[in-house]
VOLOTOR-465126 format. One record per residue: x, y, z of N, C-alpha, C in turn; residue in one letter. Coordinates in steps of 0.001 Angstrom, whole numbers, plus 500000, padded with zeros to 6 digits. Layout:
BEGIN
XYZXYZXYZa
...
//
This chain:
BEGIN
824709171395349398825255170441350355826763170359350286x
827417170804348925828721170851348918829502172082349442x
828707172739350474829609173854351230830795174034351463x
830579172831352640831604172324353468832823172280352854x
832603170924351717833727170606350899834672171159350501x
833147172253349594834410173246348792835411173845349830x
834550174438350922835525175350352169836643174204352404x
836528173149352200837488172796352914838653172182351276x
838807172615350617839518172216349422841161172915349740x
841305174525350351841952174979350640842814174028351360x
842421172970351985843658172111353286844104171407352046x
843033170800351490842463169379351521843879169208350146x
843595169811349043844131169355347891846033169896348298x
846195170411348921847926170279349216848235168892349579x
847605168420350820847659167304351339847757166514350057x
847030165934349476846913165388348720848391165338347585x
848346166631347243849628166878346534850740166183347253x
851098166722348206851968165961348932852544164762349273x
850935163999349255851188162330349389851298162130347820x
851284162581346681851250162136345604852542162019345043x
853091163372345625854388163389345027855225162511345790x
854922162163346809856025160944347265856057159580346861x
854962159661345985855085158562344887855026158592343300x
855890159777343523856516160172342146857017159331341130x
857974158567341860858548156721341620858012156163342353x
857032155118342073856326154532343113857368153203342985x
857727152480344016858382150941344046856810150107342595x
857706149552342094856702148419340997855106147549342257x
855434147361343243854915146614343917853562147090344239x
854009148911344322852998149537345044852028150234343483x
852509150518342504852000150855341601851150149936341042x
851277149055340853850483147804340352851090148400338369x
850399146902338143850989146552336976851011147540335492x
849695148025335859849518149206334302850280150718334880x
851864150496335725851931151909335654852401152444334703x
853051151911334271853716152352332627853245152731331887x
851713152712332060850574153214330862849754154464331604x
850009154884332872850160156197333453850148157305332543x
848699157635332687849257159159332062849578160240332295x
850220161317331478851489161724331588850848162780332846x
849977163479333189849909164110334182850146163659335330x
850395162356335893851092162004337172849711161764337644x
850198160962339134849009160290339849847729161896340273x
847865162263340542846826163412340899846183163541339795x
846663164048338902845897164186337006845430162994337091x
846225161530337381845301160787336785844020159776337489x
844088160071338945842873160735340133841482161180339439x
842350162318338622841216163703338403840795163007336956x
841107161935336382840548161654335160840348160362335059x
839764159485336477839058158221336449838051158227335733x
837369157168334780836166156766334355835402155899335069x
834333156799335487833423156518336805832199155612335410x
831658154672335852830415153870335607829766153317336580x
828938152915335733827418153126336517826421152120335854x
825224151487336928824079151163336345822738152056336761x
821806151616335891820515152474336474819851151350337209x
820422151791338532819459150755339790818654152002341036x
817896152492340875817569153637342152816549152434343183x
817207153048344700817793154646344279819465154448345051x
819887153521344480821687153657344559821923154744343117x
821502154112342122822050155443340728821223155277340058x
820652156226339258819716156845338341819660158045337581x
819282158174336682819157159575335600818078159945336500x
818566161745336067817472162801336761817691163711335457x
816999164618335754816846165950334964818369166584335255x
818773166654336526819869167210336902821427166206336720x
821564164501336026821975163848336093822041162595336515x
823084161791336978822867160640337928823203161118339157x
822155160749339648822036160774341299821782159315341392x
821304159274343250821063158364344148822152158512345257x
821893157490346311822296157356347192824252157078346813x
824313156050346417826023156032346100826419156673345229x
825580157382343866826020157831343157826179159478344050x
825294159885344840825860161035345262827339161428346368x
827523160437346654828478160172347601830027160237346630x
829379159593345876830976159409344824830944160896343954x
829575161419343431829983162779343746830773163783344263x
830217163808345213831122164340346317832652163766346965x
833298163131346582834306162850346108834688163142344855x
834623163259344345834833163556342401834877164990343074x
833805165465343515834759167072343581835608167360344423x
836098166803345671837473166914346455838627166445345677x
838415165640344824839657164791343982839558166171343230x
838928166940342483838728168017341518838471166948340505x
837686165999340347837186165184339296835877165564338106x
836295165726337092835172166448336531834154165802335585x
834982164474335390834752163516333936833131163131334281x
832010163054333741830739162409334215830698161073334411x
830008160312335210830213159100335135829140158539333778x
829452157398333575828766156829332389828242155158332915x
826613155039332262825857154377332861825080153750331628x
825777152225332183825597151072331121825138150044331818x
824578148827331236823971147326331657825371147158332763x
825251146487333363826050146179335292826573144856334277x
826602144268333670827584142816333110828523143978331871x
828146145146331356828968145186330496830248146292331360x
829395146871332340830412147532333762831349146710334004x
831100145421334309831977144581334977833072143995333805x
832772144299332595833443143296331258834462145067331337x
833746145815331808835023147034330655836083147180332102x
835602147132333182836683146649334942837849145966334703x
837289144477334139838052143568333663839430143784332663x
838890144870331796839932144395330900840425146370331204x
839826147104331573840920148451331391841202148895333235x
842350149658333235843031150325333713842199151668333992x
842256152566335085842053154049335799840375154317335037x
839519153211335466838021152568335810837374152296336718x
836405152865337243835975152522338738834503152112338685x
833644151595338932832479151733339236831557151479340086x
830344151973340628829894152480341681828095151672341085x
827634151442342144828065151248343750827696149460343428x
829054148781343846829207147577344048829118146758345341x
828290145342344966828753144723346645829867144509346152x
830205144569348091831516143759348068831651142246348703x
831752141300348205831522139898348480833341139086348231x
833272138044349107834384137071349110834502137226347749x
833901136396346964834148136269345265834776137151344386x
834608138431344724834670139950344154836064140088345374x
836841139724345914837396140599347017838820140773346130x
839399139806345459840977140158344937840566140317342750x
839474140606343016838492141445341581839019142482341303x
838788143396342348838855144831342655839722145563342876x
839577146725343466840343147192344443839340148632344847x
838697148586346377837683148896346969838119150195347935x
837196151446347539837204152173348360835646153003348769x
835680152477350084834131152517350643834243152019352363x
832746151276352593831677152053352008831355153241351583x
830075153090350557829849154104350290828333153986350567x
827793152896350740826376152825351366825600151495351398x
824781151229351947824735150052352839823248149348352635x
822620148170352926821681148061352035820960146826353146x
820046146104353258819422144539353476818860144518352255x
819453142849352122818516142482351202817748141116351938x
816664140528350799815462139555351397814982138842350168x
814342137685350224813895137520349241812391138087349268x
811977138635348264810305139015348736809489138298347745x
807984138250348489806979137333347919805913138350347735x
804853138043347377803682139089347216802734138390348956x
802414139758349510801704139669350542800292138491350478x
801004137627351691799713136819351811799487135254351333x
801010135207350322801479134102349176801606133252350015x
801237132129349636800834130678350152802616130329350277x
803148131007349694804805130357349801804918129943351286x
805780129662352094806460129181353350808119129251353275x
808791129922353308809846130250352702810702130883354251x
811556129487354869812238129732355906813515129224355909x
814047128820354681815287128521354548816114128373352771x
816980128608352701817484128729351495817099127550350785x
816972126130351563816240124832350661814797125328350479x
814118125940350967812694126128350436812873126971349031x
814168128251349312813579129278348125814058128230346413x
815045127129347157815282126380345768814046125517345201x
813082125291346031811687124642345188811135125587344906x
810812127074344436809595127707344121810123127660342224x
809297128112341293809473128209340385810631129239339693x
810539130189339833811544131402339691811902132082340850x
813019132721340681813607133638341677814160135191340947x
813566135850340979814661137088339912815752137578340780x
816294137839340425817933138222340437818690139361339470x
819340140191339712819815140822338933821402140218338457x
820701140362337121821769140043336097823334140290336007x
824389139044336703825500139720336566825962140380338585x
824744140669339317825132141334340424825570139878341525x
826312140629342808826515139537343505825855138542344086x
824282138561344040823428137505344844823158136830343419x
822939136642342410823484136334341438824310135310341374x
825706135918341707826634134980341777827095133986342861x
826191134480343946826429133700345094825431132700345293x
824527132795344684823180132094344723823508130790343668x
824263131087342273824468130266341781825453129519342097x
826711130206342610827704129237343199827107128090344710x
826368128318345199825130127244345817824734126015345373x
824507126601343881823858125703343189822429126000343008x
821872126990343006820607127582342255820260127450341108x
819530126492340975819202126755338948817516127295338905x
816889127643339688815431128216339396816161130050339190x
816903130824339148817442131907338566816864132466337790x
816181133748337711815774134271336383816648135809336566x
817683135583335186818514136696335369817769138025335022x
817856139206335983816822140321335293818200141494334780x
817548141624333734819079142553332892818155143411333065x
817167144056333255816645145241333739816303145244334980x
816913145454336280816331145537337787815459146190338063x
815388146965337030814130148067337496812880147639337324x
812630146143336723811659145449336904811081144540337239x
812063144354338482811902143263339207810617143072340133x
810047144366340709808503144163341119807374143880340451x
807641144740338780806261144466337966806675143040337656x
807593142059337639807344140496337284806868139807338391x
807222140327339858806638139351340396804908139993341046x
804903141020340707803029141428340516802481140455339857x
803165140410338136802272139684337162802372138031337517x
803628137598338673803590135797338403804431135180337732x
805351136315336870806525135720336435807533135617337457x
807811135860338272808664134970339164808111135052340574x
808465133870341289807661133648342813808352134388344088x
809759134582343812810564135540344730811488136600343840x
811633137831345002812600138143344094813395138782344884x
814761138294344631816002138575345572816476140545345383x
816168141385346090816231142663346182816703143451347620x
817469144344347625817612145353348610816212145818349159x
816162146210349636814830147059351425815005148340350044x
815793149117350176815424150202349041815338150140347783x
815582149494346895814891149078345857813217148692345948x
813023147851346989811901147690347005810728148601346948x
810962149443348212810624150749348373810860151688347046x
812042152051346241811624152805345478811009152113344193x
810634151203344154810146150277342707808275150657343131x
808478150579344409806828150573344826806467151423344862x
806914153016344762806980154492345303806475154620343444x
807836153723342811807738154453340956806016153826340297x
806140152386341172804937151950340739803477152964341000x
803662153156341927802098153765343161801589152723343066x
801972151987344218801389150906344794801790150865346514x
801124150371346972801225150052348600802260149054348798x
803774149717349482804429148903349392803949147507350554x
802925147539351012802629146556351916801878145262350627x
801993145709349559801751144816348583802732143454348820x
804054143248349156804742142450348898805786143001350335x
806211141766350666807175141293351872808073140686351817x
809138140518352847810429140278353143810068138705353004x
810320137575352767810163135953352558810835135452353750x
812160135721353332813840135358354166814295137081353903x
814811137271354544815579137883354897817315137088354471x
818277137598353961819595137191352760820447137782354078x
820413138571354105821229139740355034821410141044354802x
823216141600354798822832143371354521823952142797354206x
824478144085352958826169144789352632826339145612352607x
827453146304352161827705147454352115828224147398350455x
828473148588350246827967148823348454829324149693347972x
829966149520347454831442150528347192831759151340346000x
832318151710346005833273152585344460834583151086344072x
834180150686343582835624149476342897836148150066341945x
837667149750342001838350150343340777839048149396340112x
839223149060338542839803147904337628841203147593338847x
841499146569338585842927145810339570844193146466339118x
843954147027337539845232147455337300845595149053337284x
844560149511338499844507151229338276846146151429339845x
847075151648339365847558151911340392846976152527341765x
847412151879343039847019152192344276847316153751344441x
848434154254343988848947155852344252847555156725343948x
846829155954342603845765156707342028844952156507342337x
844384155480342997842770155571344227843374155942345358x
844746156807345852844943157150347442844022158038347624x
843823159104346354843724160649346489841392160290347018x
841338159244346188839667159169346211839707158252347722x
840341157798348365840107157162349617840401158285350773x
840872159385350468841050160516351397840148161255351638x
839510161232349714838120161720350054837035161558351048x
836936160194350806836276159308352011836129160002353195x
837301159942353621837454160121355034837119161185355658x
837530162223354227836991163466354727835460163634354702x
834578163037354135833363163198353752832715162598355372x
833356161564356256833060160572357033833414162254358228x
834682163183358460834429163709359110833632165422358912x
834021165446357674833014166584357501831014166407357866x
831015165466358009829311165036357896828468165030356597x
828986164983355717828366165023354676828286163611354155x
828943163090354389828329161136353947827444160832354600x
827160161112356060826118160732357206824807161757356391x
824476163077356148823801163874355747823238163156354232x
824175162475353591823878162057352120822730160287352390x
823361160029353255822559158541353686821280159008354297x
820866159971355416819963160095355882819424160466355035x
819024161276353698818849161624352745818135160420352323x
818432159433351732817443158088351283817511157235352541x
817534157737353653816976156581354423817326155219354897x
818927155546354780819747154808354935820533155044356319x
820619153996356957821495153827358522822504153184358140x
824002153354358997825120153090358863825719153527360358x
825562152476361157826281152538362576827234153046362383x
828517152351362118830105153439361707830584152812360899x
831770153143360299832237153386359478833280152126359346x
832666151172358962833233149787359650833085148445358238x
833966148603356838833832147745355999833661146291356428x
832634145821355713832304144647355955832760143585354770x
833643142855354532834005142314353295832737141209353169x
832750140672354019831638139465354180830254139978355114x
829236140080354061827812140462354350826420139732354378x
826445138425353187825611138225352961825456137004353611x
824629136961354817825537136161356257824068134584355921x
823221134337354875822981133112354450823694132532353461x
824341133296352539824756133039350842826488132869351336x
826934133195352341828219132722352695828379131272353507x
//
């Protein structure tokens, strides 16, 4: 699938050079604060030697035989090789992702919502893929669940640990929360009754029910939350010069067809190419 790309590396990486070196001296403003800790290969080298992280949520990212894949993780792929990025990404618990963001410099990780709360967190280059989420119940459940005051009387709600519905749910004022530090098991708890909803993406669902072998008509949409879109974030203090080279990528991936080819791939729609900062159109 990386044909294209490579064929097109010949334009692609001068360009790049080009805009890099004109921020050889970047003004302080535009570099952001850790440029001084720049290493010594200059913004392109230090492009080509971001530390990409990761959680295991499929099918956004997951271990394979062949690596981490999924839906955003392949996308940022394919960027990593137009940047000429070679470093693997590395895939840890999503609260300790967000603790190593926080405190280091030329760090990115994938695939994040992007929410009000998270917006001056970051620094965002995407989409990179796009999602609904819902609260779901098990088919048939006596629940009645037509407004965000109903999902606050049921007993539990799972949630992933640390992610943005999470944090938006609690800034509400949610205390029925059950944080899941493993997402990948958010269907077998609410099979067994440990929790009565559980706040999840349309593809998660689907692939939790696919890993299970079970009929995903087992369990349904409650409410419906809304949709986002899902990004590559990079720590606040990675100079802008050094996510230019991975936001070019983007673009090129948007006209080469290979981001559209990578989404249809899991089953993912994306009208155009149109960031949404604000998505989660009940939890806002």
């Amino acid at each position: 699938m990386f044909t294209n790309m490579l064929s097109l590396r010949g334009w692609f990486f001068p360009a790049v050079v080009a805009i890099a070196m004109q921020f050889a001296n970047p003004p302080a403003a535009l570099a952001g604060p850790s440029s001084q800790n720049m290493p010594e290969q200059g913004y392109i080298g230090a492009a080509r030697d971001i530390r990409l992280y990761t959680e295991n949520l499929p099918p956004f990212n997951f271990r394979s035989e062949n690596g981490i894949i999924g839906v955003g993780a392949d996308v940022v792929a394919a960027l990593a090789k137009l940047v000429g990025h070679s470093r693997p990404p590395e895939m840890l618990p999503w609260k300790r992702v967000l603790s190593i963001l926080e405190k280091e410099p030329y760090a990115a990780a994938f695939s994040m919502v992007r929410i009000p709360q998270r917006e001056n967190e970051f620094k965002w280059v995407g989409p990179i893929t796009h999602a609904q989420t819902a609260f779901y119940q098990l088919a048939g459940s006596p629940l009645k669940i037509t407004s965000l005051d109903d999902a606050r009387m049921v007993s539990a709600i799972g949630v992933q640990a640390g992610g943005a519905s999470e944090r938006a749910l609690r800034a509400l004022g949610f205390t029925n929360l059950m944080s899941l530090y493993n997402p990948t098991n958010g269907l077998q708890m609410l099979l067994s009754g440990r929790i009565s909803l559980w706040e999840t993406a349309d593809l998660m669902a689907i692939s939790q029910s696919r890993a299970l072998g079970i009929d995903p008509d087992m369990i349904e949409p409650a409410l419906t939350v809304g949709e986002y879109d899902l990004y590559l974030a990079f720590s606040l203090t990675t100079p802008d010069t050094v996510i230019l080279p991975w936001k070019q990528a983007l673009d090129e991936l948007h006209r080469n067809g290979v981001f559209d080819e990578i989404q249809a791939r899991y089953g993912v729609r994306i009208g155009t190419n149109v960031a949404r900062k604000t998505s989660f159109s009940l939890l806002n």
